[in-house]
Biotite code that builds the C-alpha atoms (Angstrom):
import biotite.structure as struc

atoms = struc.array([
    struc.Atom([105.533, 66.441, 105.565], chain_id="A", res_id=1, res_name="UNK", atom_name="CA", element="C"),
    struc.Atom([105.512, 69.583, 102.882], chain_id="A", res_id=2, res_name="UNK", atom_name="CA", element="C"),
    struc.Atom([106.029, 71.819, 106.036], chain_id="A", res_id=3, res_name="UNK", atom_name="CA", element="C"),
    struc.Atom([109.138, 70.096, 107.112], chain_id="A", res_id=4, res_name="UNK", atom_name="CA", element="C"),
    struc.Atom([110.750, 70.529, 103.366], chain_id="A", res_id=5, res_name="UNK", atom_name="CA", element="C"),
    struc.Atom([108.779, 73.923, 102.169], chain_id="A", res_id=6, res_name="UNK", atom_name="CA", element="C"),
    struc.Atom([110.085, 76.799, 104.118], chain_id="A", res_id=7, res_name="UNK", atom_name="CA", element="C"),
    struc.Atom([107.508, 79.301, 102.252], chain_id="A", res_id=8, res_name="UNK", atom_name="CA", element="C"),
    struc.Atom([104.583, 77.579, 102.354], chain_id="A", res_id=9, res_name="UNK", atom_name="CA", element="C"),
    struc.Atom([105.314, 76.633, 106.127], chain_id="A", res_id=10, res_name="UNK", atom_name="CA", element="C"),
    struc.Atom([105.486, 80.752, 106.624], chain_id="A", res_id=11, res_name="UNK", atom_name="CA", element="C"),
    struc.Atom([102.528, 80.896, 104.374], chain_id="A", res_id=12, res_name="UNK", atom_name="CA", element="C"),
    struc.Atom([99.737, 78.826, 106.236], chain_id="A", res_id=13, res_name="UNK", atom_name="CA", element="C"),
    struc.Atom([100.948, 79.832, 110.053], chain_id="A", res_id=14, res_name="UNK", atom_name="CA", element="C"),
    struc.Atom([99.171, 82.739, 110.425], chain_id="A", res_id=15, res_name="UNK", atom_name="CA", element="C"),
    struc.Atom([95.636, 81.068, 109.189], chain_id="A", res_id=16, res_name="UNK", atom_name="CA", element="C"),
    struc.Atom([96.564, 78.097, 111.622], chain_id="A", res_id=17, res_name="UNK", atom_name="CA", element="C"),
    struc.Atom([96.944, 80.438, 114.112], chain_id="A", res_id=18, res_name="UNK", atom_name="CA", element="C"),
    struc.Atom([93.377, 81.742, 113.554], chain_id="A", res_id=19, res_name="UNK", atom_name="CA", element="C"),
    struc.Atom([91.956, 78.327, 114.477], chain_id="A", res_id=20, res_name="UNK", atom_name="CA", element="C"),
    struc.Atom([94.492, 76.826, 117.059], chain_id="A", res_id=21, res_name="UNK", atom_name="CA", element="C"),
    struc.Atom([93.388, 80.371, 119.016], chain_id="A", res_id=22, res_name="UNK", atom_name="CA", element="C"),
    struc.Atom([89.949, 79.348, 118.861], chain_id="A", res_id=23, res_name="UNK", atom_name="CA", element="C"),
    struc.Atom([90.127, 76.261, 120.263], chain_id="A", res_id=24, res_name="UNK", atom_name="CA", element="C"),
    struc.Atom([93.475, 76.702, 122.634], chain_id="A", res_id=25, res_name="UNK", atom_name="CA", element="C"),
    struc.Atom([92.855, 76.745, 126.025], chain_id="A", res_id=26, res_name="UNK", atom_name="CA", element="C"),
    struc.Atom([94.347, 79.611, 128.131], chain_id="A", res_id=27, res_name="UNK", atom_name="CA", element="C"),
    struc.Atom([98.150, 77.352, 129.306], chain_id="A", res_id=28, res_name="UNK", atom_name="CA", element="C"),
    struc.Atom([98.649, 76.496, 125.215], chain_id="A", res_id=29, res_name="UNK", atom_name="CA", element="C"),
    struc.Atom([97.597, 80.767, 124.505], chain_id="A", res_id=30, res_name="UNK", atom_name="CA", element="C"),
    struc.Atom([99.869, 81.557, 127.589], chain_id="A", res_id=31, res_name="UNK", atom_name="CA", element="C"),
    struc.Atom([102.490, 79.239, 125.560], chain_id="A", res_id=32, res_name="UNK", atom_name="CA", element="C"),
    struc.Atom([102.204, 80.836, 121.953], chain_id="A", res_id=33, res_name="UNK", atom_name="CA", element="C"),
    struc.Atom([101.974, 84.323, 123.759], chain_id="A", res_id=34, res_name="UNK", atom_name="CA", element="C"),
    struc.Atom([105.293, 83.835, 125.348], chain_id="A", res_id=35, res_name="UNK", atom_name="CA", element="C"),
    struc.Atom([106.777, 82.822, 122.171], chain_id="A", res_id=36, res_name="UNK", atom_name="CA", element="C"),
    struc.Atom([105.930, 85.344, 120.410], chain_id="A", res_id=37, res_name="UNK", atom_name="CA", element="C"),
    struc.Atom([107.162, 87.929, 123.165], chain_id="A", res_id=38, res_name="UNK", atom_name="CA", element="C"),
    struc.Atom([110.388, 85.793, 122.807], chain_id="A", res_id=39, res_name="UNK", atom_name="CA", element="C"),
    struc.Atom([110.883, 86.452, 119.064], chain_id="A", res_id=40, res_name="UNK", atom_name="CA", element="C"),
    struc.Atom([109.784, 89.939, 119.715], chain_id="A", res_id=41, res_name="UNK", atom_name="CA", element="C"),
    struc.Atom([112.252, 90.268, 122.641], chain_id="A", res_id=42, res_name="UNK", atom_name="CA", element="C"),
    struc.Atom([115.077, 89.420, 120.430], chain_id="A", res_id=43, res_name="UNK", atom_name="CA", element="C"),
    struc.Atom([114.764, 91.137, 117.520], chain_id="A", res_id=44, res_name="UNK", atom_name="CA", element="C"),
    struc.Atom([114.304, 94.251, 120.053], chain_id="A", res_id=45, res_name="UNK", atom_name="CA", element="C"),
    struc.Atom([117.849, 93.220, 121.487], chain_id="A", res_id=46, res_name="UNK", atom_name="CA", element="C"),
    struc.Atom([119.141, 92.803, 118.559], chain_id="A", res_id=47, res_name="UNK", atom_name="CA", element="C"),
    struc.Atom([118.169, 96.153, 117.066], chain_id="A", res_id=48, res_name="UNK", atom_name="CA", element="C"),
    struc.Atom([119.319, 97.505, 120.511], chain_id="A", res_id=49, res_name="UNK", atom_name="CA", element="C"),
    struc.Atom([122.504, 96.370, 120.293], chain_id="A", res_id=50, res_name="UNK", atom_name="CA", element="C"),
    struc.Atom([123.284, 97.425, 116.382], chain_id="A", res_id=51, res_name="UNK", atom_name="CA", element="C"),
    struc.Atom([123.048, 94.532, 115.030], chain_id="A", res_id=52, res_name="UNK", atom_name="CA", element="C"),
    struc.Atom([122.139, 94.521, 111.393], chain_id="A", res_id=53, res_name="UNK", atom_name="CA", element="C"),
    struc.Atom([120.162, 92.394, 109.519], chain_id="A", res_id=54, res_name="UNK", atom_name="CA", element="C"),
    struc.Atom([122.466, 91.191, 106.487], chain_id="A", res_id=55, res_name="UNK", atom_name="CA", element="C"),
    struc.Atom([119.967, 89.544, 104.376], chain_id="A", res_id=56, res_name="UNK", atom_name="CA", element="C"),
    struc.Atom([116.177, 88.851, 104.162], chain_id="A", res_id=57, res_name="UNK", atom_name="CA", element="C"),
    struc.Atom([116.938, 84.961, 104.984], chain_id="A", res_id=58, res_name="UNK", atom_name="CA", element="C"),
    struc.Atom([117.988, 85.705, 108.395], chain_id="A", res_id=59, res_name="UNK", atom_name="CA", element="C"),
    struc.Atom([116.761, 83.956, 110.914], chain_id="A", res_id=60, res_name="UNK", atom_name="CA", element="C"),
    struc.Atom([115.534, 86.469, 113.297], chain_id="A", res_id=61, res_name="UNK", atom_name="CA", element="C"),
    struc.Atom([114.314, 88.721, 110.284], chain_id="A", res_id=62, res_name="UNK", atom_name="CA", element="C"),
    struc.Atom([112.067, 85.977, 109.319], chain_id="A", res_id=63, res_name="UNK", atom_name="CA", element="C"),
    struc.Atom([110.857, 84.987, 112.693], chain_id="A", res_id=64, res_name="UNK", atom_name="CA", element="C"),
    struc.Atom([109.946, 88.998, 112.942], chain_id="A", res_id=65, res_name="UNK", atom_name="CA", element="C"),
    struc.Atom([108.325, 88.859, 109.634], chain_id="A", res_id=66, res_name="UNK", atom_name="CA", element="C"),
    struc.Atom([106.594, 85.773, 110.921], chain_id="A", res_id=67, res_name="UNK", atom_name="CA", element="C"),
    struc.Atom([105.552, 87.426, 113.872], chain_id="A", res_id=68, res_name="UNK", atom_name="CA", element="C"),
    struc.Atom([104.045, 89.812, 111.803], chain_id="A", res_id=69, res_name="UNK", atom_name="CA", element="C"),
    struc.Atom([101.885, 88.084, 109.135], chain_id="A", res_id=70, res_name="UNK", atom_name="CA", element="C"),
    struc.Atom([100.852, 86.086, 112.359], chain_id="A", res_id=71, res_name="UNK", atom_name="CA", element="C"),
    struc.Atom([99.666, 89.609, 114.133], chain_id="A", res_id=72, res_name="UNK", atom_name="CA", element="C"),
    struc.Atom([98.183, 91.020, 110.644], chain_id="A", res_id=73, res_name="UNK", atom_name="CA", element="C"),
    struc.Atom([96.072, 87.926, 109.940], chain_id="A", res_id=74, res_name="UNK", atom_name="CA", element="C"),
    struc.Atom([94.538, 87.981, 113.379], chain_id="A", res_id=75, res_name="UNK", atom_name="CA", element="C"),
    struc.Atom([93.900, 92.068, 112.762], chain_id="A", res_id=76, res_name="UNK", atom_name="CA", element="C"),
    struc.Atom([92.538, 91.112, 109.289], chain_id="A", res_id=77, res_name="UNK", atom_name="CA", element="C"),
    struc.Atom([90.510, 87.993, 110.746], chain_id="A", res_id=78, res_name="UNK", atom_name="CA", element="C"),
    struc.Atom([88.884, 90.000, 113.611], chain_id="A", res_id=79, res_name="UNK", atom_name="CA", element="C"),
    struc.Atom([87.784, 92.594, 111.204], chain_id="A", res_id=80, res_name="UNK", atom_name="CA", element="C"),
    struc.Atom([86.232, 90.196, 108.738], chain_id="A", res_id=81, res_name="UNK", atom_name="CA", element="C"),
    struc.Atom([84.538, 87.713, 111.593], chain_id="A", res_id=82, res_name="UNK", atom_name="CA", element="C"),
    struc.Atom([83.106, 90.854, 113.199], chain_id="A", res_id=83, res_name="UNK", atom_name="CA", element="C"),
    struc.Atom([81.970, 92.388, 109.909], chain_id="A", res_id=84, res_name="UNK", atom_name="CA", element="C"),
    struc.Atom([80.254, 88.918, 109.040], chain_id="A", res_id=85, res_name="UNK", atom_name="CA", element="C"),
    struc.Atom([78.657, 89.060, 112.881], chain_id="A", res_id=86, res_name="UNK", atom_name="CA", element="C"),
    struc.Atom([77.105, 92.616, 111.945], chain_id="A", res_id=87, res_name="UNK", atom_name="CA", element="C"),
    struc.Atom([75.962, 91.169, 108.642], chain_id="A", res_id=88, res_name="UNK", atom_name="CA", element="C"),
    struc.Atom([74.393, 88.151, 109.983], chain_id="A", res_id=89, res_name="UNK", atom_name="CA", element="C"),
    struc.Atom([72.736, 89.894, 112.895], chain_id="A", res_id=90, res_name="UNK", atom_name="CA", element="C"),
    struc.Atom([70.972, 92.318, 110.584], chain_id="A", res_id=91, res_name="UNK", atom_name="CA", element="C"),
    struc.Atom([69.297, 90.165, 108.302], chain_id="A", res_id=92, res_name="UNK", atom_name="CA", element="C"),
    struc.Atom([68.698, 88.071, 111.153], chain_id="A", res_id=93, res_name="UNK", atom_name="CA", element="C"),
    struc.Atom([67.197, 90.564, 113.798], chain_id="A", res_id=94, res_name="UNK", atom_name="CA", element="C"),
    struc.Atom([64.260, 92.237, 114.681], chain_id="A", res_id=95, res_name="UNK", atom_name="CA", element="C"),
    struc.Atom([64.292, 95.906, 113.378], chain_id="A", res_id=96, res_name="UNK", atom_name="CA", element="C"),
    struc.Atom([64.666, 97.568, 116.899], chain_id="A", res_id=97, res_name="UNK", atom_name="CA", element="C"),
    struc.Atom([68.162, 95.218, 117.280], chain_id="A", res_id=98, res_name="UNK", atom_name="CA", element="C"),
    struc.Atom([69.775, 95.923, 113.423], chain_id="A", res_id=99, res_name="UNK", atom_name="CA", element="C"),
    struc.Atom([73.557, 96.731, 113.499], chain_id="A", res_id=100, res_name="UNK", atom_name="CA", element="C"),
    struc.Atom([73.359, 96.255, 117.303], chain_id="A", res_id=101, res_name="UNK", atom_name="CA", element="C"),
    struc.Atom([76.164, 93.489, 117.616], chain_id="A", res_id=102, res_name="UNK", atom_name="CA", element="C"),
    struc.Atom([78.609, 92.376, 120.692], chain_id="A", res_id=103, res_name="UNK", atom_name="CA", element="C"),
    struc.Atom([81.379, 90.207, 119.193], chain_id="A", res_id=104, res_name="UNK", atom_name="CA", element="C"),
    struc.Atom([82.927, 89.922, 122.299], chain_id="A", res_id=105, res_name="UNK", atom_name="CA", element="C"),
    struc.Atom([79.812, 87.545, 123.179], chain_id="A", res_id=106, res_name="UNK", atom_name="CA", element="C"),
    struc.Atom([81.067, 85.430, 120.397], chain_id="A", res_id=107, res_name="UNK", atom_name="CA", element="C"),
    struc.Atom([84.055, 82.907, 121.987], chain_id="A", res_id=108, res_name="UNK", atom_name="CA", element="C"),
    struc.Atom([85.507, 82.818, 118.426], chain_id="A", res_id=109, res_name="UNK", atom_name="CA", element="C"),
    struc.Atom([85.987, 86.436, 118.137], chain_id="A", res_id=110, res_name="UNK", atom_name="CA", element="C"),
    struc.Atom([86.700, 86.705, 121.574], chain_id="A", res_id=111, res_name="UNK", atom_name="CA", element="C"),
    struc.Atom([89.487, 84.481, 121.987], chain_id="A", res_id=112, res_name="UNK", atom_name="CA", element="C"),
    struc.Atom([91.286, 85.870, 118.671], chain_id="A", res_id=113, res_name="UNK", atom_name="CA", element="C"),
    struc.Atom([90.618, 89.537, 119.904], chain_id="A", res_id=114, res_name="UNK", atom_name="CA", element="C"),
    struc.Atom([91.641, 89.122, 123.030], chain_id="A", res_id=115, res_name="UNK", atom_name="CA", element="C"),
    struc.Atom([95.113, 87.377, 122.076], chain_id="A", res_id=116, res_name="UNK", atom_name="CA", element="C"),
    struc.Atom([95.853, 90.233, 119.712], chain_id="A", res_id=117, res_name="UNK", atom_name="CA", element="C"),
    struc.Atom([95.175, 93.223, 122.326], chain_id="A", res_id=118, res_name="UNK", atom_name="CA", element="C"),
    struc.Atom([97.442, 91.590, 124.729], chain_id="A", res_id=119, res_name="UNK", atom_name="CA", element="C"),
    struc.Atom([100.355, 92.001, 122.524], chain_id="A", res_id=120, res_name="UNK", atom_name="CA", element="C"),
    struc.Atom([101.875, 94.716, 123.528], chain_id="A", res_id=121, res_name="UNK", atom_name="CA", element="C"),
    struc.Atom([101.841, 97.640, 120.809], chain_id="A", res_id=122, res_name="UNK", atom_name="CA", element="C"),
    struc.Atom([104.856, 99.676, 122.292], chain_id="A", res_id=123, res_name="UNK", atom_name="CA", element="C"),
    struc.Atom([107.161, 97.180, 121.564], chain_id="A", res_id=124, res_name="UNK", atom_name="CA", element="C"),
    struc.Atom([105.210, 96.271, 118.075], chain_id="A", res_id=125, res_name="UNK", atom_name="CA", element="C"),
    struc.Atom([105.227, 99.772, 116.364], chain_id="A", res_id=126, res_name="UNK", atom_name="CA", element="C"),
    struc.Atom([109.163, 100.272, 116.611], chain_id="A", res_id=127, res_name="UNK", atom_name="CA", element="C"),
    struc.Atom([110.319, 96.745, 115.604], chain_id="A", res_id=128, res_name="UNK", atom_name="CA", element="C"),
    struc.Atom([107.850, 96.780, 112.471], chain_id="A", res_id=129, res_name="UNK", atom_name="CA", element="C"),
    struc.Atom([109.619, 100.306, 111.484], chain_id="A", res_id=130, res_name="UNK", atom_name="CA", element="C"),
    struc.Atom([112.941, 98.964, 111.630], chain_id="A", res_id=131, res_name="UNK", atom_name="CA", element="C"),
    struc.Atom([112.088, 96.044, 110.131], chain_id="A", res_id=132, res_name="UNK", atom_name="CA", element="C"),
    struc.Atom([110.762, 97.832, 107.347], chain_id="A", res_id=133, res_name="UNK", atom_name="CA", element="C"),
    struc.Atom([113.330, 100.491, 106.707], chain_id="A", res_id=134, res_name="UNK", atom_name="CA", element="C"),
    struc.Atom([115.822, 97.673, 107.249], chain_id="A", res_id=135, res_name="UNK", atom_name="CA", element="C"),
    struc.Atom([117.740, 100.017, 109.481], chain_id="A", res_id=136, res_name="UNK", atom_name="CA", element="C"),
])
């Protein structure tokens, strides 16, 4: 109920919900939040195509970009973190031969989070977030 009447703390906990529906989503429901972000991406890149400004920080497609964004930047932070922890873990856990010797891509967790965030595509990423940015 908060989340339907607090707009900021709604935008607040998505991206750390978005950690853990990823690990558990099967591929159709990471096909589905894949396309919607590619939406939102796809039309803030139309809009800045077509000169459109963005008149004030509450607009709607500003804050779905900005959305977007804190969603893409928590995975980033999230994979670095999880992986970091992995490393940690295996070297107090291994034999000496194995230390700092870790695959995270043999952990599902990391995996699926990883894997989501490299198949957003960066070419349309970097330009947006500049725009966005610079507000131009």
């Amino acid at each position: 109920m908060i989340v339907k009447n607090d707009v900021k703390t709604a935008v607040f906990l998505l991206p750390h919900i978005m950690v853990n529906v990823l690990q558990d989503a099967s591929n159709e429901e990471k096909e589905d939040i894949y396309r919607e972000i590619m939406a939102v991406l796809s039309h803030v890149d139309q809009a800045e195509q077509s000169k459109l400004k963005f008149h004030e920080k509450t607009d709607l497609c500003h804050l779905s970009a900005q959305s977007v964004f804190s969603i893409l930047d928590c995975l980033t932070v999230w994979c670095h973190q999880y992986f970091v922890m992995l490393r940690s873990s295996n070297q107090n856990n291994s034999k000496p031969a194995n230390k700092g010797k870790v695959d995270p891509h043999n952990d599902p967790n990391y995996k699926s989070v990883y894997d989501f965030l490299k198949s957003v595509p960066e070419d349309l990423l970097a330009p947006l977030f500049v725009k966005l940015m610079l507000g131009l």
